[in-house]
N, C-alpha and C positions, 0 to 999 in steps of 0.2 A: 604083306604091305598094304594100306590104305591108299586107295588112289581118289584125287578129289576131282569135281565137273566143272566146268566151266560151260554157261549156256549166252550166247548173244543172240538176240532176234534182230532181222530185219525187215518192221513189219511194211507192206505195197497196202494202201488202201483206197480206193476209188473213190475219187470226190463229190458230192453232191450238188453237181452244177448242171442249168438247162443246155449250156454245148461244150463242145470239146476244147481243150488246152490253147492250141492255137490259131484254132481256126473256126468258124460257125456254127458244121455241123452238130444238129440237136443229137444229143446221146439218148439213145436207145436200143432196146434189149428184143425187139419182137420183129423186129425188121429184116429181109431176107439179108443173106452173106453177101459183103461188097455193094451195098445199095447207099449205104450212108458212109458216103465220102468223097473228098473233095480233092483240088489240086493239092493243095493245104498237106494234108494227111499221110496223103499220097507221095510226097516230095517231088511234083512235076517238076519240071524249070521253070525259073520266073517264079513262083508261088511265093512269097512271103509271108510269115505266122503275125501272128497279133497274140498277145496276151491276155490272156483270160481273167480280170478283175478280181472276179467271187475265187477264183481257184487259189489265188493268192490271199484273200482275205479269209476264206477258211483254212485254209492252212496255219498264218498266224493265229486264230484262235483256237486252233487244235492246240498252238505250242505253249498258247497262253493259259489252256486249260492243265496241261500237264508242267508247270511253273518254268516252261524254257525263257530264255533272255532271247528276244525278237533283234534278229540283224537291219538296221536302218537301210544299208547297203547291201544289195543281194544282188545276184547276175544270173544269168545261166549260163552252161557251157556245151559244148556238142562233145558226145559221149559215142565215139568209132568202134561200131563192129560189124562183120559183114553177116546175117544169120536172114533166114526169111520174114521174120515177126517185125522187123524194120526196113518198111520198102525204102526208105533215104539211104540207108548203111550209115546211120546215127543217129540218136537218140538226143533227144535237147530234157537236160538235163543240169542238176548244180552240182558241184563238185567241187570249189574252193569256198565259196561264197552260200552257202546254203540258209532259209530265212530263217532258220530256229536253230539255237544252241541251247545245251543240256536239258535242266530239268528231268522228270524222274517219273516213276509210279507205282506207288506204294502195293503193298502186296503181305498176307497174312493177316492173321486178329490178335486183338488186345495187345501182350506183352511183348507179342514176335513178330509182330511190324516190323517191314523192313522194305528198303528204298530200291527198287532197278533202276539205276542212273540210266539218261537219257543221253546219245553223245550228241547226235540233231535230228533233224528232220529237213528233207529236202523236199524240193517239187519238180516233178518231169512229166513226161507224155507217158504214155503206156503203151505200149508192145499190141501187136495182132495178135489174135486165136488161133492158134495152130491144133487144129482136131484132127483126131488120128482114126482111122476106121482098118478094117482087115485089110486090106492090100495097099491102100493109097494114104496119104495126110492132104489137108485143104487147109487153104489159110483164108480165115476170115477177117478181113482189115476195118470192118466197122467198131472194135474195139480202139485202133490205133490210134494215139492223138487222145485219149479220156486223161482227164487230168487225176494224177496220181503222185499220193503224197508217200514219202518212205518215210517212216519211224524207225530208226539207228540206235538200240541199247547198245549197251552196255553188259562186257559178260556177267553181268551180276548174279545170273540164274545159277542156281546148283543140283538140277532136276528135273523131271521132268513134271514133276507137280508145280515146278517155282513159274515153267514155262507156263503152264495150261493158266494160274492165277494171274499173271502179267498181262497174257492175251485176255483173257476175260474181264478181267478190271479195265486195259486199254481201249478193248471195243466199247464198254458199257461208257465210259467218258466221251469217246468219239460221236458216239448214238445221243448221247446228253446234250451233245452241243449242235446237234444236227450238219457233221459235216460229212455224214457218210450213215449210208444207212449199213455198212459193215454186215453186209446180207451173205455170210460165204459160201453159199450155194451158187450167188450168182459172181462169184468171184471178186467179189468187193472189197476180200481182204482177206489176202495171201500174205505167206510169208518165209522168206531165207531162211536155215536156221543150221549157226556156227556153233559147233560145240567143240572141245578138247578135255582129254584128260590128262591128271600128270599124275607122278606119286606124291605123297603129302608133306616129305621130305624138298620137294621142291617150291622155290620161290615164285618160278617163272612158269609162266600159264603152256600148255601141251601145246602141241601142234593142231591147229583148227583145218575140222572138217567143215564143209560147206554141204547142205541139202537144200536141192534149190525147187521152190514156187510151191509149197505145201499149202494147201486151203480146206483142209477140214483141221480140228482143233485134235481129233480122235487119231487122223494121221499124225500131225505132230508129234503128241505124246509117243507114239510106235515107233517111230522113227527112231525119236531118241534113244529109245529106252534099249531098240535092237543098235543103236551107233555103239552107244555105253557101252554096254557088252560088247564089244565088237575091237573097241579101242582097247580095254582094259585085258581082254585077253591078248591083243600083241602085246601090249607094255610087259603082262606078266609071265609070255613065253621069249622076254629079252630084244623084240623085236620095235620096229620103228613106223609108228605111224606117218604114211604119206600123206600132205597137204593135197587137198585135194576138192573138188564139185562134186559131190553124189546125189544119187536121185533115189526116192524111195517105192518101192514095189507092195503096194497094199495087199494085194493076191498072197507075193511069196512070205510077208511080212520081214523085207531085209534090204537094204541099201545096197547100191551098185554102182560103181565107178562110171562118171559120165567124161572127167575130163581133169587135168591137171589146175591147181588155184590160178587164177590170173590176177595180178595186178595193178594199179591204177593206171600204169604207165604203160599196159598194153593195149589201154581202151585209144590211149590219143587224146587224152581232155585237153580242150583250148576253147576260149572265151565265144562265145553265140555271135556271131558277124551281125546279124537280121535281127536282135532284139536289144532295147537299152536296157541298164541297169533299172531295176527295183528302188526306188527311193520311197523308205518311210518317213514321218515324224512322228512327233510323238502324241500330237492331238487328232491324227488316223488312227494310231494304237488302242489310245484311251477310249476313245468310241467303240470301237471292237470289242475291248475288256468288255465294256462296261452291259456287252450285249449276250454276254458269258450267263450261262446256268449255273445254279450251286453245286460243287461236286458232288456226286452219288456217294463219296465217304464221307464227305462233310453232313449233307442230308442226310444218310445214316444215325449218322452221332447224335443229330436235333431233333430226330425223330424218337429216337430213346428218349433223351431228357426231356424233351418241350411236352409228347404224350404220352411219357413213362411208359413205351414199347417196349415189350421184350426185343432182344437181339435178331430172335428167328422174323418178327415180323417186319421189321423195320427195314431188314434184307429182302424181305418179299416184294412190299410194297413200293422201294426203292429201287428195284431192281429195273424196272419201267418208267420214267419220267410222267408219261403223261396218268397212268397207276396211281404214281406218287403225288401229283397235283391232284385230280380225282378224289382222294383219301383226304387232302387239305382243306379241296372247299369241300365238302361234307362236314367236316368237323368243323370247318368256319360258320355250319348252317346251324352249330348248337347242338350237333350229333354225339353222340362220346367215344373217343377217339377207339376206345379198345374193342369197342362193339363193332365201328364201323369197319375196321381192321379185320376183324374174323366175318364178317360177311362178304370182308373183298376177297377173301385169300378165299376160302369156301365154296363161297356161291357167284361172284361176280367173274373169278378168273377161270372158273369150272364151263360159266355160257362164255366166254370171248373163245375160251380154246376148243368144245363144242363145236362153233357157230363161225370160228374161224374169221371173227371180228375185230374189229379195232375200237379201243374204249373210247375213241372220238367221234366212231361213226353210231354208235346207241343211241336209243332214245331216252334213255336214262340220264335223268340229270342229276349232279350234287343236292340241289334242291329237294327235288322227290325223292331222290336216298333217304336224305335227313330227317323228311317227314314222316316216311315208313320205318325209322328208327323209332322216332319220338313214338309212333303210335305204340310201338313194342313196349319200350321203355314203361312207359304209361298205364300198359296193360289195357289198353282199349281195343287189341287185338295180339292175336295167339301166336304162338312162332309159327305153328301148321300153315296158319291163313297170311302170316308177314310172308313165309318162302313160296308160296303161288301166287300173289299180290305180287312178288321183287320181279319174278318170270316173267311177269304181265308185263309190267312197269320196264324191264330189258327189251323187250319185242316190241311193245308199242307206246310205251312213256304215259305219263299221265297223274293227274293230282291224285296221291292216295288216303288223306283225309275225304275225298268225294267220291270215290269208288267204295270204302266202306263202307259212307253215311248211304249211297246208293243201293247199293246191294245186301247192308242188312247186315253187315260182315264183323260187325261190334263183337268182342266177346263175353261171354255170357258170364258174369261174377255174383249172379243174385244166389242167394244159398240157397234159397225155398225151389228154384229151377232144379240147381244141381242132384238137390238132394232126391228128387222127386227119379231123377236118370240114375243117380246111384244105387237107390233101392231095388229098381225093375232089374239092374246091372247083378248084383249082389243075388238077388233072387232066381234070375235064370240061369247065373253059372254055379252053383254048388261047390263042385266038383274044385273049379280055379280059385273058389274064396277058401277051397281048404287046404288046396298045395301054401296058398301064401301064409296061413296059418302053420303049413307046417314047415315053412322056413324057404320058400322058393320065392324072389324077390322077384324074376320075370312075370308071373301072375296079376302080379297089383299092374305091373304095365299094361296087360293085357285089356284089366279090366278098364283103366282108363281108357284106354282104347274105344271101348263100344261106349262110354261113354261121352268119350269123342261122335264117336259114329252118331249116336242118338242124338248129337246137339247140333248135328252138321257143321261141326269142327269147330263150334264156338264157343265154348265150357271151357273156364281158366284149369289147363292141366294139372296144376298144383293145390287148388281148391278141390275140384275133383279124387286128387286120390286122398288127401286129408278125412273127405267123406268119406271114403270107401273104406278107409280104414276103420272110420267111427262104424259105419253098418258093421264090416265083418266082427266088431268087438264086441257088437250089438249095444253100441251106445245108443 
């Protein structure tokens, strides 16, 4: 018997704001454990929260970017449980009212496009750090209070591959709109992950497992993959998968029972006493739209048609916002789109991951990209001399029409030049002008080589071997 998956994610991702959810303190990551934090956080008595503006307004354009319908009326609620990572023993939190309903995110290419509905997206505080070391655990509560949005699919996943393309495509939109840097090394963006199986004869979805707070995309996948198995052989030895919390063991590579499912009504949700309702309109909204980046699959698509990009590059260079801006105004400076494309993918993205830079922090401009294309283009300099010129031009920026005319760096097209290096070329290698006579095509390279060498790298290479040809024919 065929047994079919069902994957729902729930994804936590860390908001992009200078303080925390409800209270002042600045969010930060380098600061000693328990230094950054307040009564606020803390849940002294007496403290009351204040709401956090931006955490709200990136929120809605998270949900505006992934096409949810934005709730006018939103609330929070206080979310009961007693665990150490909440020093209040509750969590403020949405649970009837949440600010974003459905919407979706596309996942697969060309013909097998297909939608992971979204059911919402809420907003709450986030939980303390609970680190664990050989004999003891510490709780760090300078996380507690970061404002953290939940993304709620839909089981629409059927795999572990449907999962990895969801997460990937969701962060890379999140990253586009700048509402999280979705960093998940530094825990930005974690995620639930319900799966169930049934047999294919069945209408109604399995009994879902829960694996709770996974944050590498590589654990995910593993988890799954060992759950799948895992369910599919109780089903197929007659037996009954328990509803259940599991936890995943990277080491043993295998999930392990942490705790029986809980449901809504074991948390205790009732309306937040200390905070008003969320009131939108709808010329707040519009504003916010309207402050939205093009999506990364819409861009995709315009990057094909608008610069007749192949598929693989248009994913390259879109995969990066600021990448894909960088590639725009070049081609805006009258560069040609397909050129400048294979020296970003090549040569630009080869020094950022090197150099371990950021394409906003270079010296390089769209400008002097474009010029050092043209020059190529044009043939008034070699590729040899354009890829130490670009290096230059990465490190320390600079006009590369003036550093040619400077330094002589013109390349050499006069025939009577060439010919004159051809011949001395032809004449001291024997030996090489007669493997390529006898059918060895590396040789002619060779020779343009020292032909290179003799002009200090300024001898059009394709001039070059044309002659070199004519000598070895003895033309």
């Amino acid at each position: 018997m065929k047994y079919l998956v069902s994957i729902g994610l729930e994804t936590h991702v860390q908001l992009k704001t200078r303080t925390k959810m409800f209270c002042g303190c600045l969010l930060s990551t380098d600061c000693p454990p328990n230094t950054n934090v307040c009564p606020v956080c803390m849940g002294l008595p007496g403290a009351l929260p204040l709401m956090n503006k931006e955490a709200i307004r990136k929120t809605v354009m998270s949900g505006l970017m992934l096409g949810c319908s934005i709730n006018k009326y939103s609330r929070f609620d206080r979310k009961n449980y007693f665990y150490p990572d909440m020093v209040k023993n509750y969590q403020i939190s949405q649970n009837t009212d949440p600010l974003c309903i459905g919407g979706g995110v596309d996942i697969g290419k060309g013909e097998n496009i297909r939608r992971v509905r979204i059911n919402h997206i809420h907003l709450e505080e986030d939980a303390a750090k609970i680190n664990h070391y050989d004999r003891h655990s510490g709780i760090d509560y300078n996380r507690c209070g970061t404002p953290l949005m939940e993304i709620v699919s839909e089981p629409d996943m059927h795999s572990s591959s449907d999962a990895m393309e969801y997460l990937t495509a969701l962060r890379q939109i999140l990253v586009y709109a700048g509402v999280s840097d979705c960093n998940l090394e530094d825990g930005n963006m974690r995620s639930d992950v319900n799966v169930s199986v049934r047999p294919e004869t069945s209408d109604r979805l399995g009994t879902k497992v829960e694996i709770k707070n996974m944050n590498t995309f590589k654990g995910i996948c593993a988890a799954l993959e060992f759950e799948i198995d895992r369910q599919t052989a109780i089903l197929k030895s007659g037996g009954s998968v328990v509803q259940e919390t599991r936890r995943w063991d990277g080491e043993c590579g295998e999930t392990f029972s942490m705790r029986t499912k809980e449901n809504a009504h074991d948390y205790r949700y009732f309306p937040e006493p200390d905070l008003l309702p969320v009131m939108l309109d709808d010329g707040t909204i519009e504003q916010w739209r309207s402050e939205l980046p093009e999506l990364p699959g819409k861009k995709r698509e315009r990057f094909k048609t608008q610069y007749s990009l192949p598929e693989y590059d248009a994913g390259v260079l879109c995969a990066q916002l600021p990448v894909a801006a960088f590639f725009e105004q070049t081609v805006q400076r009258g560069a040609a789109p397909k050129s400048v494309s294979n020296w970003i993918m090549t040569d630009l993205l080869r020094l950022l991951g090197q150099t371990g830079r950021d394409i906003s922090d270079i010296p390089l401009t769209p400008d002097s990209f474009a010029s050092l294309l043209k020059l190529v283009d044009s043939k008034s300099i070699n590729t040899p001399t354009a890829k130490e010129l670009f290096e230059e031009l990465f490190e320390k920026g600079g006009e590369p029409e003036a550093i040619v005319k400077e330094r002589g760096l013109g390349q050499v097209s006069d025939t009577g030049a060439i010919e004159e290096f051809a011949a001395r070329v032809v004449a001291e290698n024997p030996k090489v002008a007669a493997d390529y006579v006898g059918g060895k095509a590396p040789a002619l390279q060779y020779l343009v080589g020292q032909v290179m060498k003799l002009s200090r790298g300024k001898a059009n290479p394709q001039m070059a071997a044309e002659i070199i040809k004519r000598k070895i024919a003895g033309e």
